[in-house]
C-alpha positions as CSV (number, residue, x, y, z in Angstrom):
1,X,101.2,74.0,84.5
2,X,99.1,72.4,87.2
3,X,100.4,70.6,89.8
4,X,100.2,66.6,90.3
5,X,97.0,66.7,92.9
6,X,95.0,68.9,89.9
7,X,96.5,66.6,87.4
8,X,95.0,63.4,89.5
9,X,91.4,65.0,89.9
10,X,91.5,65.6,86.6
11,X,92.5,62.3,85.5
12,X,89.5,60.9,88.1
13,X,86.8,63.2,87.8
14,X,83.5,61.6,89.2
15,X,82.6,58.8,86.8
16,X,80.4,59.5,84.0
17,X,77.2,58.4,82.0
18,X,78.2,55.4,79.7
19,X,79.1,56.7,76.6
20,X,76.7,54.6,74.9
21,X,73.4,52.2,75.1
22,X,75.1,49.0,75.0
23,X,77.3,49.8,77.5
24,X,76.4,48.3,81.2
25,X,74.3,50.3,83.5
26,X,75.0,50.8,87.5
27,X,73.1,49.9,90.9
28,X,72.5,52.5,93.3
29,X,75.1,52.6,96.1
30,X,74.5,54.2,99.5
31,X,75.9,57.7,97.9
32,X,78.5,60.2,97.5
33,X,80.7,58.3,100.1
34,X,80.9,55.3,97.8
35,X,82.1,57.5,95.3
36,X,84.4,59.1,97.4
37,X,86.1,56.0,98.5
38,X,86.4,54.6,94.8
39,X,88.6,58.1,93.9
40,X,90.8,57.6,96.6
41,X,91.6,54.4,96.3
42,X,91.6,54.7,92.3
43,X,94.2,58.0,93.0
44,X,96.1,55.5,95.6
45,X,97.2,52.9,93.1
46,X,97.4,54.9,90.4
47,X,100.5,56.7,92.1
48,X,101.8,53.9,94.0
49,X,101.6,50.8,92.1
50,X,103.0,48.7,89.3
51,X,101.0,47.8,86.5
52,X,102.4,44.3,87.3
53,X,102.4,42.8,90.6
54,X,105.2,40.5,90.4
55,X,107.8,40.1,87.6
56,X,105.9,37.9,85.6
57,X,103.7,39.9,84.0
58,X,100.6,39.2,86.4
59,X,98.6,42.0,86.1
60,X,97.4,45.1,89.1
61,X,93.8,44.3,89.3
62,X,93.1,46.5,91.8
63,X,91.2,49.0,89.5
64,X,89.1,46.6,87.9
65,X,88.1,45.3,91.3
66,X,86.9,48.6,92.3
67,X,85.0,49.7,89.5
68,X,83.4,46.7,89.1
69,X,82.2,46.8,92.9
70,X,81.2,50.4,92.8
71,X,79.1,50.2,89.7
72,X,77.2,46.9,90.8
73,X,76.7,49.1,94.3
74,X,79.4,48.5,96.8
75,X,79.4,51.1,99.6
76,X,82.8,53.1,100.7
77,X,83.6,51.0,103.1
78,X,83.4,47.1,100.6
79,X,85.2,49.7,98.4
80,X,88.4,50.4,101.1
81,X,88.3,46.7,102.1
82,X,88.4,45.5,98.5
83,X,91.4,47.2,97.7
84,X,93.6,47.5,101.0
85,X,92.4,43.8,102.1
86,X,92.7,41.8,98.9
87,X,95.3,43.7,96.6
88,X,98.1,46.3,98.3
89,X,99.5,42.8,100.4
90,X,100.8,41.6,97.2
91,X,101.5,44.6,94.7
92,X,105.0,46.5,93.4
93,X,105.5,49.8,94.5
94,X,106.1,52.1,91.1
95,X,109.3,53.3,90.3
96,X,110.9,56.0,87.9
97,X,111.4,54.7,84.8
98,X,115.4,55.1,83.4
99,X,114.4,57.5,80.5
100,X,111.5,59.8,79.6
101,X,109.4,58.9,76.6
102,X,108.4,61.0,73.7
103,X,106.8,61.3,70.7
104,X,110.3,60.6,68.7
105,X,111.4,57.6,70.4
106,X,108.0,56.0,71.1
107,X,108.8,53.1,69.6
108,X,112.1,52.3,70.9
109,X,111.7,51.1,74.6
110,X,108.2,49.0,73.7
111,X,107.6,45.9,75.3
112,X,109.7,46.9,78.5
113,X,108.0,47.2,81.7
114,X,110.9,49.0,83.4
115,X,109.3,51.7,81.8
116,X,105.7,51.7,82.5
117,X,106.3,54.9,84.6
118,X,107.8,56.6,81.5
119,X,104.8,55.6,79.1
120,X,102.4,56.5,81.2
121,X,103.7,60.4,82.3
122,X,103.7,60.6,77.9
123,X,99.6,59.6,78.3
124,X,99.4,62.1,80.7
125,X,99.8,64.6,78.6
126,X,98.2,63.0,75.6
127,X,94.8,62.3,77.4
128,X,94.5,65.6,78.9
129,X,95.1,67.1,75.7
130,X,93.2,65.3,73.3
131,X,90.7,63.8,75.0
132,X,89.3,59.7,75.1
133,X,88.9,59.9,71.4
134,X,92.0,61.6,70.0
135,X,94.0,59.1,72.4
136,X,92.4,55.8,71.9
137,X,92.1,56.6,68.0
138,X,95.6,58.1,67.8
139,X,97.5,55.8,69.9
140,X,95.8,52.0,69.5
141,X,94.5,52.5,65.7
142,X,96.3,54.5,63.7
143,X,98.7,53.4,60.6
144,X,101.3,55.1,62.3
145,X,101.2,53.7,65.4
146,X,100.6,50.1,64.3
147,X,102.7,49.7,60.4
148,X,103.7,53.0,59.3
149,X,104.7,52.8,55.8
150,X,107.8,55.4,56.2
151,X,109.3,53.0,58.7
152,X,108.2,50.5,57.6
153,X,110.7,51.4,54.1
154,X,113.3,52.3,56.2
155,X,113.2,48.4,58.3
156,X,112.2,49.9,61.7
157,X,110.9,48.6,64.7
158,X,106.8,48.6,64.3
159,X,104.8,49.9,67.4
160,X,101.8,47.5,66.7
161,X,99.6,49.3,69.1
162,X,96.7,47.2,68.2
163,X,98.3,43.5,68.6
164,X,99.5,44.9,72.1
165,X,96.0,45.7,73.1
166,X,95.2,42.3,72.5
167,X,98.8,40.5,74.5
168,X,98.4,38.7,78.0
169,X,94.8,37.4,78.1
170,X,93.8,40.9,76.4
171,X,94.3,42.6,79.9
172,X,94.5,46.5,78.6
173,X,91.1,46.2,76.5
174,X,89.9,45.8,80.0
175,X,91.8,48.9,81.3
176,X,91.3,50.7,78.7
177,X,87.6,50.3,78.6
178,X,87.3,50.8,81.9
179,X,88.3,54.5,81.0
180,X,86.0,54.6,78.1
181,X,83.2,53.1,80.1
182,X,83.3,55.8,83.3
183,X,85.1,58.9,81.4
184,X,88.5,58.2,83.7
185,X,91.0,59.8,81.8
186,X,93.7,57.9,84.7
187,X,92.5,55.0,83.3
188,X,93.3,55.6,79.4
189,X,96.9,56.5,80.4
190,X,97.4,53.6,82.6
191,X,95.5,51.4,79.8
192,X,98.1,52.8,77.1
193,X,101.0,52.7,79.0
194,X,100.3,49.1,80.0
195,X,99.3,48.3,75.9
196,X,103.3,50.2,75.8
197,X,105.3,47.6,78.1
198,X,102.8,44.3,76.7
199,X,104.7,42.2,73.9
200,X,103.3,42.1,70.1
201,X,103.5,39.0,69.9
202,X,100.2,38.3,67.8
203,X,101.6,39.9,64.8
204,X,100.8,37.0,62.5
205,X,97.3,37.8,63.8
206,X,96.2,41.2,64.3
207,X,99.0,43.0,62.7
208,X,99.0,40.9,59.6
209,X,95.3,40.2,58.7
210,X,94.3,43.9,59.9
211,X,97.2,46.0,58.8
212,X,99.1,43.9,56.2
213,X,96.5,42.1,54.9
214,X,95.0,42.3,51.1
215,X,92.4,40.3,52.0
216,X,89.8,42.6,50.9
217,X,88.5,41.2,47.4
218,X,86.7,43.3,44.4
219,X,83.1,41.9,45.9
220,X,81.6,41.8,49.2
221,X,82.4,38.1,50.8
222,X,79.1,36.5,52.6
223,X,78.5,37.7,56.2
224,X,79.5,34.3,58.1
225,X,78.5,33.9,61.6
226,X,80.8,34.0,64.1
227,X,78.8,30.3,65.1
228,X,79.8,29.3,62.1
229,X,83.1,29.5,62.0
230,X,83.7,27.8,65.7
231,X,81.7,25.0,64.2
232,X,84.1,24.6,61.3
233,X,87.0,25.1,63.8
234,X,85.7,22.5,65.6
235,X,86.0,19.8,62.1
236,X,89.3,21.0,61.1
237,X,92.0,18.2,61.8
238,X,94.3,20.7,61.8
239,X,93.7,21.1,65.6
240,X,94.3,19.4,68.9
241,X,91.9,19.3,71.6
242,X,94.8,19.1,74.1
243,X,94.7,21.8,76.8
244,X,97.6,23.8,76.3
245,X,99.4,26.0,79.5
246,X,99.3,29.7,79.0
247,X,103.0,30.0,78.0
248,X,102.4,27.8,74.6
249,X,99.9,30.8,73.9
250,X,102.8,31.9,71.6
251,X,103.3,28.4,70.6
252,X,100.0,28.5,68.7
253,X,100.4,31.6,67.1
254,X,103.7,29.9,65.8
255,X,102.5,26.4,64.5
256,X,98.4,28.0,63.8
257,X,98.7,31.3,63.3
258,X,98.2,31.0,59.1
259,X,95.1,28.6,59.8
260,X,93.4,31.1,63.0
261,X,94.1,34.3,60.2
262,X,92.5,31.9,57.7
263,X,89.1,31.5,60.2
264,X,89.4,35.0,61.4
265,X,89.3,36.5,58.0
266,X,85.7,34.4,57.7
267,X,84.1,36.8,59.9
268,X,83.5,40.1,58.1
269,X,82.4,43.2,60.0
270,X,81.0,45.6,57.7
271,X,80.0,48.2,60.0
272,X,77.8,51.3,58.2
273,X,75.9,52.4,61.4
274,X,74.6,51.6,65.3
275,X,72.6,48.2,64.0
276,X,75.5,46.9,62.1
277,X,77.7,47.6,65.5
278,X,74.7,46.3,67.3
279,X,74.9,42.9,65.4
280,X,78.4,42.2,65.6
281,X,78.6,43.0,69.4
282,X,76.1,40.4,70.0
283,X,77.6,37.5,68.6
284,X,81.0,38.4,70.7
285,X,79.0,38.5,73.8
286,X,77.5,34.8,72.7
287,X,80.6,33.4,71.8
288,X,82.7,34.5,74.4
289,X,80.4,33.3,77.0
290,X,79.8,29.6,75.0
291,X,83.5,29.6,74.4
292,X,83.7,30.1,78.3
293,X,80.6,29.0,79.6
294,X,79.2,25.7,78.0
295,X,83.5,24.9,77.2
296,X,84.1,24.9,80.8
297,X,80.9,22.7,81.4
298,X,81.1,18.7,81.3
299,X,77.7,16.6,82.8
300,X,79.4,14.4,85.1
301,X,82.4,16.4,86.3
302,X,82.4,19.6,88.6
303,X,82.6,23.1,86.6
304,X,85.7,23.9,85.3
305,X,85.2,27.7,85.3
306,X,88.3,28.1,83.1
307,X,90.3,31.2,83.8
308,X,91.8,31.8,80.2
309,X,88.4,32.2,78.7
310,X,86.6,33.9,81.1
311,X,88.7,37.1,80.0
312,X,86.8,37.0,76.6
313,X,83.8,37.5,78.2
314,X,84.8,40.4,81.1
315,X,87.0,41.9,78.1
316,X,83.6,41.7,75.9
317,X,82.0,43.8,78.5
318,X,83.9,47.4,77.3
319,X,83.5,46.6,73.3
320,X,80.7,49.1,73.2
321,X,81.9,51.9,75.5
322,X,85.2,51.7,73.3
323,X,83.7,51.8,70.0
324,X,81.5,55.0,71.2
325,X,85.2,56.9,70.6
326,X,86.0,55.5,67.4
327,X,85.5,55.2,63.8
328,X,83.4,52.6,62.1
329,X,86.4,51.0,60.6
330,X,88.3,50.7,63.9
331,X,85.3,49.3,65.5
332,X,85.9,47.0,63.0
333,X,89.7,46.6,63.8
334,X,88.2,46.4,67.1
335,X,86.0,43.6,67.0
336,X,88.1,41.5,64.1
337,X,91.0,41.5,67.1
338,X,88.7,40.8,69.7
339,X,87.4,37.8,67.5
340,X,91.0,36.3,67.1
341,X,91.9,36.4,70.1
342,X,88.6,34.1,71.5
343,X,89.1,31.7,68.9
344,X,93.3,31.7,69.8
345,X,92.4,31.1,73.7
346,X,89.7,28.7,72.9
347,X,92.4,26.5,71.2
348,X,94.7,27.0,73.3
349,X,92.4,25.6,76.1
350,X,91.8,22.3,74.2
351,X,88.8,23.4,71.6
352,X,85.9,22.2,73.8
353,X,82.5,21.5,72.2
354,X,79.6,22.8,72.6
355,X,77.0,20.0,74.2
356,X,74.2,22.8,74.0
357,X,70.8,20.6,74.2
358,X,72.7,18.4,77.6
359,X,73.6,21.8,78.8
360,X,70.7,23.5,79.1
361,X,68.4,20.5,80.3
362,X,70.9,19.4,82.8
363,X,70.2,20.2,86.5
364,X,73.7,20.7,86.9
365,X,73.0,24.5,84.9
366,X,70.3,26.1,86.6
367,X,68.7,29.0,85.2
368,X,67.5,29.4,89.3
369,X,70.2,29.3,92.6
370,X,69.9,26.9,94.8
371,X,70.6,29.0,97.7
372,X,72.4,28.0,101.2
373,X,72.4,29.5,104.6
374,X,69.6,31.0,106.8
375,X,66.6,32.7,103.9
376,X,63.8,34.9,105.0
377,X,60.5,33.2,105.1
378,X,57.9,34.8,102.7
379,X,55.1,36.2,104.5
380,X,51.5,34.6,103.4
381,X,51.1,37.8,101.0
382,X,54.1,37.4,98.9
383,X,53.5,36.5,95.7
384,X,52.8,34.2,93.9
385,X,52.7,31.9,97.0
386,X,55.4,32.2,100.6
387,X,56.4,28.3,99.5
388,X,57.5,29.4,96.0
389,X,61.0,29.6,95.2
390,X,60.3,32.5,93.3
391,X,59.2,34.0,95.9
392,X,62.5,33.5,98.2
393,X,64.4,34.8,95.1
394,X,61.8,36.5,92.8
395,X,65.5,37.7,90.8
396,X,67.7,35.5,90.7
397,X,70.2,37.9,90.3
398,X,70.1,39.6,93.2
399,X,71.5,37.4,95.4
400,X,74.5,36.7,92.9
401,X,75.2,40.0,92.8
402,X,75.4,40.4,96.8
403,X,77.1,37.9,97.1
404,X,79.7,38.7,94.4
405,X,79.9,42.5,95.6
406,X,81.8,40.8,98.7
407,X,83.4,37.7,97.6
408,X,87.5,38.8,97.3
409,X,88.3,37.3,94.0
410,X,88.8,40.1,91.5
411,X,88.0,38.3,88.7
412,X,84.6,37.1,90.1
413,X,82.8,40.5,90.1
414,X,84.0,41.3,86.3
415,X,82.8,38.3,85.1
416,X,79.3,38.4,86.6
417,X,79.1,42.1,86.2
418,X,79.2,41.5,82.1
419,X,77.1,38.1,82.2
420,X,73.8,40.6,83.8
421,X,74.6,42.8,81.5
422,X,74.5,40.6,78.6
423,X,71.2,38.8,80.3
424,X,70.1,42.4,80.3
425,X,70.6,43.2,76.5
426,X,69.8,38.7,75.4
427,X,68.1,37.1,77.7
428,X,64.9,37.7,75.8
429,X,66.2,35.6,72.8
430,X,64.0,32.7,72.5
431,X,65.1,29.1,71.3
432,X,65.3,29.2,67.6
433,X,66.9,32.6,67.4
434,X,69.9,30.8,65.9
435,X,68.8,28.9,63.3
436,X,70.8,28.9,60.4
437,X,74.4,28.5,61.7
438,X,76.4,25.7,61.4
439,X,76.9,25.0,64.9
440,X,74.8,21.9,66.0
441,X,72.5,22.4,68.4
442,X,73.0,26.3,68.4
443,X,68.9,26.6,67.7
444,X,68.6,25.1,71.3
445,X,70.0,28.0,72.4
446,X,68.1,31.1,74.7
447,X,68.5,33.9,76.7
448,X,68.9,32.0,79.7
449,X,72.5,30.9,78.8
450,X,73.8,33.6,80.9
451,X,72.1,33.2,84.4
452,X,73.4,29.5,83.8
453,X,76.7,30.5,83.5
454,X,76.7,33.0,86.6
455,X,75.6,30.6,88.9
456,X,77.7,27.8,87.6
457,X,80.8,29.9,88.3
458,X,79.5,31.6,91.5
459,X,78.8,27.4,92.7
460,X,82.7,27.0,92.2
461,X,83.8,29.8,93.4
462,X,81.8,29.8,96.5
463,X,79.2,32.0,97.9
464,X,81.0,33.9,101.0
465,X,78.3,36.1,101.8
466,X,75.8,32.8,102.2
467,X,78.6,31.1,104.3
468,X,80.1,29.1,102.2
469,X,83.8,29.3,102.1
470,X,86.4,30.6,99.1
471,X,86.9,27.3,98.4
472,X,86.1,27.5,95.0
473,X,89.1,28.4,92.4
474,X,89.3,28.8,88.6
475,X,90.8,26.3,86.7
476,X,94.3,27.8,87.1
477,X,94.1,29.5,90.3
478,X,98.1,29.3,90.4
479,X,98.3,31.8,87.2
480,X,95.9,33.8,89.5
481,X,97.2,33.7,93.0
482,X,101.2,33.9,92.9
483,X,102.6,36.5,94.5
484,X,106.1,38.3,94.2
């Protein structure tokens, strides 16, 4: 038996390779002492915080905040300030949990976070055993952990694993992949025990249409694009355009849950190999940042940067290191949920449209920053010319992703963090690559959408490291910022 410090190095080894192509690649940092200070302070929380912060089910994003940093190329000492500046001021300590958890009576203390600490000593062992695979695959996908028919006979409770992943703005995807992403086995057991204490609350969603469901007829149904079916969303009668709060997130899945199952069925992901996953994973990353991006956009108001949606898109970030562990039928699952819950928050948020054409000709996007503060001054050699702006900011990612790496909003450096990565993968798409949905105006669409969209959001949320105050917030900074 090894004792706890060995357990914690082996549960945060030095991060690895992503586990697959699609997944985001890193920046250079100034070396090993920014990965030295990530481990600590990743060991830290892991043994002295709550996976909530308060006792309303706000999540610890202390984690996320560090990863993202390091991987975008924070040094040690951003890293330190990141987490004991901006997150151990507000968090709850851990605490024993009142029983110990095992593999008889999983399913009986679900959905309780009093006993986060007892879930996540049972991942302990599960993760070190059998590895990222065996857990994720075992523990999120099986029949037996989501409707198992022998209980399911007898009338007892259902662990739906899979709909849990999915609960409170889809927070342990995030975890989770987090884990998958960097190879932190720390990070699968605190993903799973937080998937443990969430609620299944989506079960006329992801448990029914993916585990109950016979919706699988004799003959392959058309291959509808995920465009397609927000355009049809957007027609049906059957749905307000009111902006909901985040507690009548429930209240949807109550009075629309049969008509979301109905559109979420639409989308069929037949996955046979790495181009099939390929295909699928690029129309999440496109509607999650529309949905997000253009929803949150209106020409003669200021950006909305709406907090609820913006979690589809950093959530859409780990699809591909996650499916690199599992089967092509739960990379299905995967993706189906991950699909359903979009379209759920999207009407939840009040449906937006989609003014694509306005959008991208509008000087309100920008594909380029309009930059404040003191610049350096191009010498006469810099091409193409020292008065050009693409000279000052030959990428204009670079400065968003400076200032990010320093702005305090955990939130902030998730979200740009996938946007690059998805302008890494798409931003090459020309306009016309979606002709042939029914979305209007989805032809107009190009690979710029996503530098748009980063700069937008950094403009409201402010950039710090230019001068310019935190004075930006999300749309619902209150969900964000309450404390204890």
């Amino acid at each position: 038996m090894s004792s706890y410090p060995e357990l914690l190095d082996r549960l945060f080894p030095v991060p690895s390779l992503p586990p697959s192509v699609l997944s985001p690649r890193r920046l250079a940092n100034e070396g090993p002492n920014a990965t030295a200070a990530l481990l600590k302070t990743l060991k830290d929380n892991h043994e002295r915080c709550h996976v909530f912060f308060n006792h309303k089910s706000f999540h610890n994003h202390a984690a996320h905040h560090l990863l993202a940093i390091w991987a975008l190329g924070a040094s040690g000492p951003l890293i330190d300030a990141a987490y004991y500046q901006t997150h151990l001021d507000h968090q709850r300590d851990a605490f024993k949990s009142p029983i110990v958890i095992t593999h008889d009576n999983f399913n009986d203390f679900l959905g309780d976070e009093n006993n986060y600490n007892a879930y996540l000593t049972f991942f302990h062992e599960v993760v070190v055993e059998k590895g990222i695979a065996g857990t994720i695959e075992g523990y999120i996908f099986s029949e037996k952990y989501n409707v198992d028919p022998a209980r399911e006979a007898k009338g007892l409770k259902q662990a739906e694993m899979l709909n849990r992943f999915l609960e409170i703005l889809v927070h342990p995807i995030i975890h989770t992949g987090y884990g998958a992403e960097f190879g932190l086995l720390g990070m699968i057991a605190e993903g799973l025990a937080q998937t443990a204490v969430h609620p299944a609350g989506a079960t006329v969603l992801v448990t029914q249409l993916l585990y109950r469901s016979k919706d699988t007829p004799a003959t392959p149904r058309p291959k509808t694009h995920a465009f397609t079916i927000l355009s049809r969303m957007l027609k049906d009668p059957r749905f307000s355009n009111k902006i909901l709060d985040k507690v009548e997130y429930a209240q949807m899945l109550e009075t629309h849950g049969d008509a979301i199952v109905e559109y979420g069925s639409q989308w069929v992901v037949d996955i046979k190999g790495p181009k099939d996953l390929e295909y699928y994973l690029e129309q999440l990353a496109w509607v999650s940042t529309l949905v997000y991006g253009v929803g949150s956009w209106k020409e003669t108001e200021d950006y909305a940067a709406d907090f609820f949606t913006m979690h589809m898109v950093t959530s859409a970030l780990f699809l591909p290191s996650l499916c690199a562990y599992i089967t092509p039928e739960h990379q299905s699952q995967l993706l189906r949920a991950h699909f359903l819950a979009t379209i759920t928050w999207w009407l939840v948020r009040g449906r937006p449209g989609f003014p694509i054409t306005r959008f991208l000709s509008s000087p309100t996007a920008p594909a380029q920053p309009a930059l404040v503060g003191p610049q350096p001054t191009p010498a006469s050699e810099a091409i193409p010319s020292p008065s050009s702006v693409y000279a000052l900011t030959p990428n204009p990612w670079l400065p968003l992703i400076q200032t990010t790496i320093v702005h305090p909003n955990e939130h902030l450096c998730k979200l740009q963090r996938a946007l690059a990565h998805f302008a890494e993968l798409y931003g090459s798409r020309t306009k016309g690559y979606f002709v042939g949905t029914e979305l209007p105006e989805a032809e107009e669409l190009d690979g710029s959408l996503f530098i748009r969209v980063a700069l937008l959001t950094a403009n409201r949320l402010g950039w710090v490291r230019e001068g310019v105050d935190n004075s930006g917030v999300w749309n619902y900074q209150e969900f964000e910022k309450e404390r204890k």
